[in-house]
Backbone bond lengths (Angstrom), bond angles and torsions (degrees), N, CA, C in turn:
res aa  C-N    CA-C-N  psi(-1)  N-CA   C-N-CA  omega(-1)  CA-C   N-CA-C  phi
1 X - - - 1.439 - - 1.529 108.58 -
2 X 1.099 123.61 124.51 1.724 132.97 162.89 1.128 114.88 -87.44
3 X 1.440 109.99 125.68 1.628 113.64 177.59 1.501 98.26 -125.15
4 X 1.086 117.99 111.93 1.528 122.41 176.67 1.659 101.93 62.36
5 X 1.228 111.72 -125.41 1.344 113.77 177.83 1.863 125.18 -95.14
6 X 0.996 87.77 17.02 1.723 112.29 -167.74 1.656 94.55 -102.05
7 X 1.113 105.47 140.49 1.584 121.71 -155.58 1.760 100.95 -130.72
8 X 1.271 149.65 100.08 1.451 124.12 -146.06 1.732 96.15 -136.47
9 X 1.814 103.49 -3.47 1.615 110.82 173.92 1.736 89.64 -83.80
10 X 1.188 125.73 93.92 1.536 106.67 154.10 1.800 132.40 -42.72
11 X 1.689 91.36 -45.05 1.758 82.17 176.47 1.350 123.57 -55.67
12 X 1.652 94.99 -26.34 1.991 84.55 -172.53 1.740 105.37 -69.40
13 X 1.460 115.37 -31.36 1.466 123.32 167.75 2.008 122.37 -35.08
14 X 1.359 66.57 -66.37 1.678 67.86 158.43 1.621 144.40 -53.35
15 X 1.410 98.82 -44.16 1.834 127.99 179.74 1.568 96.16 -47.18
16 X 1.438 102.25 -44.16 1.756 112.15 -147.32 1.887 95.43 -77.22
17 X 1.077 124.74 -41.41 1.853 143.79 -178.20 1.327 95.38 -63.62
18 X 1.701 117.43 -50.11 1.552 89.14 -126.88 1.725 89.21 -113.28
19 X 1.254 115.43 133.69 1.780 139.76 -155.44 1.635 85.83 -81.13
20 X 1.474 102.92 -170.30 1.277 106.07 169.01 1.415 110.16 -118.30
21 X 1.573 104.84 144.16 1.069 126.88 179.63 1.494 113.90 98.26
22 X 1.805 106.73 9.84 1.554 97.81 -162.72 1.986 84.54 -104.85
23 X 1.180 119.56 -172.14 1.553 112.75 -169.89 1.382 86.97 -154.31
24 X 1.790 107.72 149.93 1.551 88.94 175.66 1.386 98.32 -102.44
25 X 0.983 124.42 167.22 1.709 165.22 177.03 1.635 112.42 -62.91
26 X 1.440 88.27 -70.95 1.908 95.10 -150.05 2.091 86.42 -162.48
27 X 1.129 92.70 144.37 1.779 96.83 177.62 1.792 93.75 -161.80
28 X 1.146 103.55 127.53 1.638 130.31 -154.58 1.810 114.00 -119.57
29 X 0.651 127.17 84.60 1.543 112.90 164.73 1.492 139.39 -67.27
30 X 0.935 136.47 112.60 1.685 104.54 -170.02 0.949 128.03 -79.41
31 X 1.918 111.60 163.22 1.405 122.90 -161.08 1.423 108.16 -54.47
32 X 1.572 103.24 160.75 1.532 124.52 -175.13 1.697 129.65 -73.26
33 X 1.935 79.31 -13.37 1.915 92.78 169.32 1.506 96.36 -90.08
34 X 1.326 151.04 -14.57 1.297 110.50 169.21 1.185 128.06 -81.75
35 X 1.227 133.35 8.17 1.089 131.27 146.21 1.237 124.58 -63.79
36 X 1.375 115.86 -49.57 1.244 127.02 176.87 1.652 116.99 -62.96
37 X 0.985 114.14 -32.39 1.619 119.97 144.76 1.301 146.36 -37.82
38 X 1.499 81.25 -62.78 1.689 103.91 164.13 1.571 108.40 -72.03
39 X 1.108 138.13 -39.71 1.523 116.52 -179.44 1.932 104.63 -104.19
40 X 1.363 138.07 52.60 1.242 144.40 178.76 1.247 96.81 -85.85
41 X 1.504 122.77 -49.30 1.668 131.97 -170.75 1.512 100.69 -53.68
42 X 1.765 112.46 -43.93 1.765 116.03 -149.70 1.848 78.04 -84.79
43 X 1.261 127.81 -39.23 1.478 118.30 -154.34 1.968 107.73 -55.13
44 X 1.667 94.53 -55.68 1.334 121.55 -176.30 1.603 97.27 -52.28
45 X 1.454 132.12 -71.87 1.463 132.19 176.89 2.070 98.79 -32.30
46 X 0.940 108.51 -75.40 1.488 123.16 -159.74 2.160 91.26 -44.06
47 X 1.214 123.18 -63.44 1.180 118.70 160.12 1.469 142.74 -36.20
48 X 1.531 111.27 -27.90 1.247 126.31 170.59 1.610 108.24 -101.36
49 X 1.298 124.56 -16.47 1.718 110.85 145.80 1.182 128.63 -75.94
50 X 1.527 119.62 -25.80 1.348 114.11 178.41 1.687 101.46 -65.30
51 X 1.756 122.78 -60.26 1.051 96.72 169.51 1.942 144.79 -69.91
52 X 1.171 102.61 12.77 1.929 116.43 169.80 1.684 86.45 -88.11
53 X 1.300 158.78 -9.65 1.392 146.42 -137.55 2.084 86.39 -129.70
54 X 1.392 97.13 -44.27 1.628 119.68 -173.92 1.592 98.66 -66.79
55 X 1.299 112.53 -62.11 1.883 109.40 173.39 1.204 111.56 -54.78
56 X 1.440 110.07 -71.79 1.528 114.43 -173.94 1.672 100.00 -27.10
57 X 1.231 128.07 -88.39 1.387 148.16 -175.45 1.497 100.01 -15.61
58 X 1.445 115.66 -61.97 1.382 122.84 -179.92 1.319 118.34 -61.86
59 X 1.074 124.44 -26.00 1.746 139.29 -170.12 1.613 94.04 -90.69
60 X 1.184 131.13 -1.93 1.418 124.71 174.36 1.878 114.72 101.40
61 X 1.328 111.70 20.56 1.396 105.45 177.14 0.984 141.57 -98.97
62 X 1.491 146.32 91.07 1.009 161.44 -139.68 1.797 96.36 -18.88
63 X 1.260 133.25 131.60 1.746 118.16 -160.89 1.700 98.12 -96.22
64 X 1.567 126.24 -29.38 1.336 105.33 -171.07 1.662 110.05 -93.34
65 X 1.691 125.56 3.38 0.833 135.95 143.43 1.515 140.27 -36.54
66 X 1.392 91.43 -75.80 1.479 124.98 153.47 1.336 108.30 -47.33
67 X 1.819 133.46 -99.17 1.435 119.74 161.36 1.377 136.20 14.68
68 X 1.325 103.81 -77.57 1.446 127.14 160.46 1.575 127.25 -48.24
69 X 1.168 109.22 -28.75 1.468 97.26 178.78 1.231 112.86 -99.23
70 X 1.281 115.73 -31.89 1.768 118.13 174.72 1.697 99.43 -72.10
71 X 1.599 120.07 -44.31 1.692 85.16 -176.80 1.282 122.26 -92.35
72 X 1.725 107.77 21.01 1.824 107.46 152.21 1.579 103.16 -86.02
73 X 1.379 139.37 -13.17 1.369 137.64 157.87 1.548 108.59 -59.53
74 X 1.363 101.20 -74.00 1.393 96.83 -175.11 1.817 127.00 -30.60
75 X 1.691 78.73 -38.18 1.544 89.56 -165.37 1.516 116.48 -63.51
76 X 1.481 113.80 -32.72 1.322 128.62 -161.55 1.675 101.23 -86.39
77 X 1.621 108.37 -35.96 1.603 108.79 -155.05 1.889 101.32 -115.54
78 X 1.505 106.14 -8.25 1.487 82.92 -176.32 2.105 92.64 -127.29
79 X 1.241 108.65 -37.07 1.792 110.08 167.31 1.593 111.89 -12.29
80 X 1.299 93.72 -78.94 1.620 110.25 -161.99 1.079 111.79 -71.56
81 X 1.573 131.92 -4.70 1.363 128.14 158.26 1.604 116.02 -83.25
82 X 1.117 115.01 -33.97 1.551 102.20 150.93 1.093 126.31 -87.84
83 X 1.166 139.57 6.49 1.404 132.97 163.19 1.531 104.28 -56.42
84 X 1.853 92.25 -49.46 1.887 106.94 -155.98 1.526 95.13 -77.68
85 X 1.485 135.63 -13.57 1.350 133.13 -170.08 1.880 91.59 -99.03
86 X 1.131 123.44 -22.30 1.388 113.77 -176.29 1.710 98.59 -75.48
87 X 1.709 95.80 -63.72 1.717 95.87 -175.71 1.510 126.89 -39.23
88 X 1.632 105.62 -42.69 1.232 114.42 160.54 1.723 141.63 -24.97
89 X 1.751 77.77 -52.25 1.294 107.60 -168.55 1.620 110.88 -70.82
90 X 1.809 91.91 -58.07 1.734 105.54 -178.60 1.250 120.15 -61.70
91 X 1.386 126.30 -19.43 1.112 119.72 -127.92 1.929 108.77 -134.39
92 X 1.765 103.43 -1.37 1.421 107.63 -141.26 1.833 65.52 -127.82
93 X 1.207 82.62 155.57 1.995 110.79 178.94 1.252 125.88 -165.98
94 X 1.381 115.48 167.14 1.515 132.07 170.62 1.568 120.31 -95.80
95 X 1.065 118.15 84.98 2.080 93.71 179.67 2.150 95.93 -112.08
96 X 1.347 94.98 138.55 1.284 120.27 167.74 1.401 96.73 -144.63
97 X 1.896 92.47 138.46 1.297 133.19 -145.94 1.941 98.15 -147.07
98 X 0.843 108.05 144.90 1.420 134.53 -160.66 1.952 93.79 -60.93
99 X 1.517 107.00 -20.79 1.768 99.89 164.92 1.231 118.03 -137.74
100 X 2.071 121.45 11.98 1.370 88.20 159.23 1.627 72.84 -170.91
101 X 1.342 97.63 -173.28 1.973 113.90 -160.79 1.601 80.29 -106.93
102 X 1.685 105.49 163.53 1.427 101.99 -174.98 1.727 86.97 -142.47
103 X 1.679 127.95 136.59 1.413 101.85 179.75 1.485 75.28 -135.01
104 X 1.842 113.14 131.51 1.085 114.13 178.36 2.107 107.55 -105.95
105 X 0.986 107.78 144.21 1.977 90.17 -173.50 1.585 77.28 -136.44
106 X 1.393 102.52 122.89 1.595 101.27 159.31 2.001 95.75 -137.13
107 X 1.647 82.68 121.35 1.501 98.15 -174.90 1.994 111.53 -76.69
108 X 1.641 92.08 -38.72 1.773 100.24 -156.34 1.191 95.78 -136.21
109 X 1.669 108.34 169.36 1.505 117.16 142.48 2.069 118.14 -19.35
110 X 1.267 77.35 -62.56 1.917 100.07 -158.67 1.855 89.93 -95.76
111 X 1.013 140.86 50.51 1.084 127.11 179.77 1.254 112.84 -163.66
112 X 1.771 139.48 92.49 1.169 133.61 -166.65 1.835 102.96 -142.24
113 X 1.665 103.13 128.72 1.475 95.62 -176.50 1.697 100.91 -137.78
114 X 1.329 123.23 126.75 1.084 113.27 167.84 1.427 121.86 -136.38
115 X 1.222 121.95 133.40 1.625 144.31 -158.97 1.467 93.66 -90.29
116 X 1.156 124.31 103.72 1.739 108.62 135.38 1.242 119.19 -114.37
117 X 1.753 103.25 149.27 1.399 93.58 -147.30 1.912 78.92 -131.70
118 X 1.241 110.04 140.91 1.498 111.77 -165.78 1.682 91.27 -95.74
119 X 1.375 126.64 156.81 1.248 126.35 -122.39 1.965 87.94 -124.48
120 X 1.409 96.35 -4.59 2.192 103.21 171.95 1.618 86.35 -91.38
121 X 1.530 138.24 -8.31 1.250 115.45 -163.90 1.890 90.14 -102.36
122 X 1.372 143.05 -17.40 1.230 158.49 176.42 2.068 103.98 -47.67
123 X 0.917 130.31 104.38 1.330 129.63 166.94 1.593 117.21 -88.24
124 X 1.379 118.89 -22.23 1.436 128.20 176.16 1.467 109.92 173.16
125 X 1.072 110.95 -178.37 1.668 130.01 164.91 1.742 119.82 -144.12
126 X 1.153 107.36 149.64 1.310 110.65 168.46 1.094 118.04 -128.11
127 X 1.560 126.74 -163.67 1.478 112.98 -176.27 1.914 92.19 -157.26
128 X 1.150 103.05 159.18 1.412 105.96 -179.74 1.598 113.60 -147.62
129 X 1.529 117.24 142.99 1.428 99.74 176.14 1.462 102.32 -100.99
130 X 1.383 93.72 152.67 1.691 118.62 160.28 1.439 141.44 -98.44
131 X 1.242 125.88 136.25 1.388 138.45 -169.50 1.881 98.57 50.16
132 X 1.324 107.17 63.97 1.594 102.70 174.65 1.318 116.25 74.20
133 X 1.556 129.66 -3.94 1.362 109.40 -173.45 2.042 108.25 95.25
134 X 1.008 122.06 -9.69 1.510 119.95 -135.14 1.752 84.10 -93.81
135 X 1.369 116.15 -26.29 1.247 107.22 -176.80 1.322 102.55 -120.50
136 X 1.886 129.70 162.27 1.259 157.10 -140.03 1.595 96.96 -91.81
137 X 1.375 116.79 21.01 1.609 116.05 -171.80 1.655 103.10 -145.93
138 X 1.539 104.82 151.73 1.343 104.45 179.94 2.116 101.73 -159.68
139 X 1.305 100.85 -165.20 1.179 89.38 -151.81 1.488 107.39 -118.68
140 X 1.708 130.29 104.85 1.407 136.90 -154.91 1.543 102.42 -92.99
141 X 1.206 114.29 125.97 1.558 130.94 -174.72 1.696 107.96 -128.42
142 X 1.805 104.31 94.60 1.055 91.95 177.85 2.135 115.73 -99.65
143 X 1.191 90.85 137.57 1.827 102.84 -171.33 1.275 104.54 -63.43
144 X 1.554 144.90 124.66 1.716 130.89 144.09 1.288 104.66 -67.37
145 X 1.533 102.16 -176.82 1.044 107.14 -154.51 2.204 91.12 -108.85
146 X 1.333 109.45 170.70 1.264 94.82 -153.80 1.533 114.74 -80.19
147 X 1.623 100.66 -20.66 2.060 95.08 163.30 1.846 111.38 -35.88
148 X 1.032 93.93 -44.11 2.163 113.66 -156.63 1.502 78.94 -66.20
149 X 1.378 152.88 -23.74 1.485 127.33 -145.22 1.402 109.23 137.24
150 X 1.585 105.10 -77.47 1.084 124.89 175.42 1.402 103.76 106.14
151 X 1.672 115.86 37.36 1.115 116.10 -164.02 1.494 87.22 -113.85
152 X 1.650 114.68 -169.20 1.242 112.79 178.67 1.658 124.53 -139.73
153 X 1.146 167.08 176.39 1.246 153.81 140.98 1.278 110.83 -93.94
154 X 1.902 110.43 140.99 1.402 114.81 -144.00 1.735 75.36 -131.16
155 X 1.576 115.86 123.83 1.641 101.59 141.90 1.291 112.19 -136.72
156 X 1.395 114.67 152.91 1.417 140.18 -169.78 1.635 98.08 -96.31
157 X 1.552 92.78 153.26 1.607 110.29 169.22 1.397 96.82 77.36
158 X 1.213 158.04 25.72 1.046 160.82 -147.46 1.937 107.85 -110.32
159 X 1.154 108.64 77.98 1.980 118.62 -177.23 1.481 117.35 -44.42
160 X 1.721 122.72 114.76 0.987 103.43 -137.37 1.541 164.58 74.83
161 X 1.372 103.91 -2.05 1.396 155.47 -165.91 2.221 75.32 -30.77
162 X 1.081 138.95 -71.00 1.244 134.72 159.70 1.425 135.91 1.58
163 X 1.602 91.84 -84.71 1.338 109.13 175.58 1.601 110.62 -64.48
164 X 1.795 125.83 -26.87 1.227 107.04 -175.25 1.305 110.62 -69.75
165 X 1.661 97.85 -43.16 1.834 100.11 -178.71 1.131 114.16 -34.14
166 X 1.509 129.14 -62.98 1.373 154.41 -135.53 2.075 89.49 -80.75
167 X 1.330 100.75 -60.29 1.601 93.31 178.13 1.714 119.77 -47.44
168 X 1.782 109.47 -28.20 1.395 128.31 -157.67 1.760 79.27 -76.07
169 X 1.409 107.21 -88.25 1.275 105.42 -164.91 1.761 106.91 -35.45
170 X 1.162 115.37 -53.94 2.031 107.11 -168.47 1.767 100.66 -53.02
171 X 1.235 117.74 -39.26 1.814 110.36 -156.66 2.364 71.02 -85.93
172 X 0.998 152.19 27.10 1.125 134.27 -143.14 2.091 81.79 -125.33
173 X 1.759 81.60 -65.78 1.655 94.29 179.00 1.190 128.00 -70.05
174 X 1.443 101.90 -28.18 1.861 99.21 174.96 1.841 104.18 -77.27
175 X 0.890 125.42 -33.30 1.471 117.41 161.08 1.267 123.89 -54.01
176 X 1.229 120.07 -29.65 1.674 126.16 -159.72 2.125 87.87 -100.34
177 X 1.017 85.59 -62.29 1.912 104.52 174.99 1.539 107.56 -24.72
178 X 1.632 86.47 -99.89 1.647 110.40 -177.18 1.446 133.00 -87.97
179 X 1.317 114.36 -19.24 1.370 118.73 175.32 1.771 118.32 -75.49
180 X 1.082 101.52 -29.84 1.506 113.73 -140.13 1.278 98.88 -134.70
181 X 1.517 131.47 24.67 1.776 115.58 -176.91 1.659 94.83 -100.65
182 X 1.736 88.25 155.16 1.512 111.61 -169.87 2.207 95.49 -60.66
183 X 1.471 111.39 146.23 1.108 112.61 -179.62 1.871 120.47 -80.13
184 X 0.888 116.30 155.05 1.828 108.78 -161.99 1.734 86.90 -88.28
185 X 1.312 98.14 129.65 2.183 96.77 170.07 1.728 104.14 -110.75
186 X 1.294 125.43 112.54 1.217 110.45 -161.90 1.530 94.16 -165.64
């Protein structure tokens, strides 16, 4: 289903990337704490109005008054940050495919960006852990190569953050290796 610029059929996501004859690899979602990360700030706010709504009330203030005006606050200042930390969450992925990495980020309604990145333009990857290691996610940094910049794309929350690298670099070299070497003229 498409809602504005928000895309929420993944398969059709895929259809649109992937050429023929190419296969995908590995397709990743990220972990379920970055969301939960990302909206800790809106949770804590939303808790400290219910109790300003709980005093107020007790201090003598009319309660659907009161009520009412903090959850037209809430609504305006803490909603749409979890909406955009849910969409984030649901909605954003990894696909690598047998000829190029695909990084889809859809923040909003109105907000859709997707990277494919062809897999001769890849110079390496690394991998990093987060918050100590303590949770099943870490942080995939893939390198271009230095014509491109020599910059890199970094994503967080990444499950397995290891094993994706490790698949990135193998589907990385057999492309660069065997698929793709210059032909001998001789």
């Amino acid at each position: 289903m498409r809602i504005f610029a928000l895309e929420t059929d993944v398969e059709k996501l895929k259809k649109q990337f992937l050429s023929a004859g190419e296969q995908e690899v590995l397709m990743t979602y990220y972990h379920g704490l970055s969301f939960f990360f990302a909206s800790l700030r809106e949770m804590i706010i939303s808790i400290v109005m219910v109790l300003v709504v709980a005093g107020a009330i007790w201090w003598g203030a009319p309660p659907w008054w009161t009520a009412g005006i903090l959850f037209l606050l809430w609504f305006v200042f803490v909603f749409f940050n979890l909406l955009k930390a849910y969409i984030d969450w649901a909605y954003d992925f990894i696909l690598v495919t047998t000829d190029k990495i695909i990084f889809v980020d859809q923040t909003s309604f109105f907000r859709q960006e997707i990277k494919p990145l062809n897999l001769e333009n890849v110079g390496g990857v690394s991998v990093q852990t987060q918050y100590w290691n303590i949770f099943p996610f870490g942080i995939v940094s893939v390198h271009l190569k230095e014509g491109l910049g020599g910059d890199r794309i970094i994503k967080s929350y990444v499950p397995r953050a290891r094993e994706v690298a490790a698949k990135i670099s193998e589907v990385v070299t057999r492309y660069q290796r065997y698929d793709h070497q210059p032909e001998n003229s001789g």
